[in-house]
N, C-alpha and C positions, 0 to 999 in steps of 0.2 A: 802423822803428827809432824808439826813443824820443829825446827831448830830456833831457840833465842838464845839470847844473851842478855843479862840485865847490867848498865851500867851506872850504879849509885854508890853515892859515896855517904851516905847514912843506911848501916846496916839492918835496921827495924826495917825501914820503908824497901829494901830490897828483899828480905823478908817475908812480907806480906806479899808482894811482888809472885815470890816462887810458888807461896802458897796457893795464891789463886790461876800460875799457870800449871800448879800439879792436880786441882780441885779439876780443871777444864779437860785435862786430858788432850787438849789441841796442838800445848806448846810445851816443850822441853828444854829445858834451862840448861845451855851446856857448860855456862859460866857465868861468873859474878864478876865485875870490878870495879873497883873503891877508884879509879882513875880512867879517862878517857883518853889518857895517855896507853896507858896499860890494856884498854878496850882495841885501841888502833893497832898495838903489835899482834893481838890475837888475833884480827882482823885480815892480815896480811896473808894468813896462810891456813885459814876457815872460814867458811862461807854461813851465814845465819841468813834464815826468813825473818825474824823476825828483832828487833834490838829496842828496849823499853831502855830511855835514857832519860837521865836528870839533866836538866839545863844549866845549873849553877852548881859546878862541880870549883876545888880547886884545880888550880892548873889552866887549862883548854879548858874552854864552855863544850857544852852539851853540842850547841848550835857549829864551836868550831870543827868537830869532830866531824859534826854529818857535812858540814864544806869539804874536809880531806877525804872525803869518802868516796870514791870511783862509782 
């Protein structure tokens, strides 16, 4: 099974999200966050296969998040 992480900041849409990565049995949701600020600190010191992100977050965009991302 893989590792993800979902990063949305409308909770319905992340939601659905978990549901169909628990439905799959593929990916395992190790965490949720409402900010791609808050996605990058968890970032730093966990490793994820897989990160389902929202592009139009407050704060940093989606797109700025995968730029700081090694």
């Amino acid at each position: 099974m893989h590792t993800g992480i979902i990063v949305e900041d409308l909770k319905p849409a992340a939601d659905i999200l978990m549901r169909f990565c628990q439905r799959s049995g593929a990916v395992g949701i190790a965490s949720h966050f409402l900010s791609a600020e808050d996605a990058l600190t968890y970032l730093e010191d966990h490793r994820v296969d897989v990160m389902f992100l929202d592009v139009e977050m407050p704060g940093i965009s989606g797109f700025e998040l995968m730029d700081r991302l090694e």
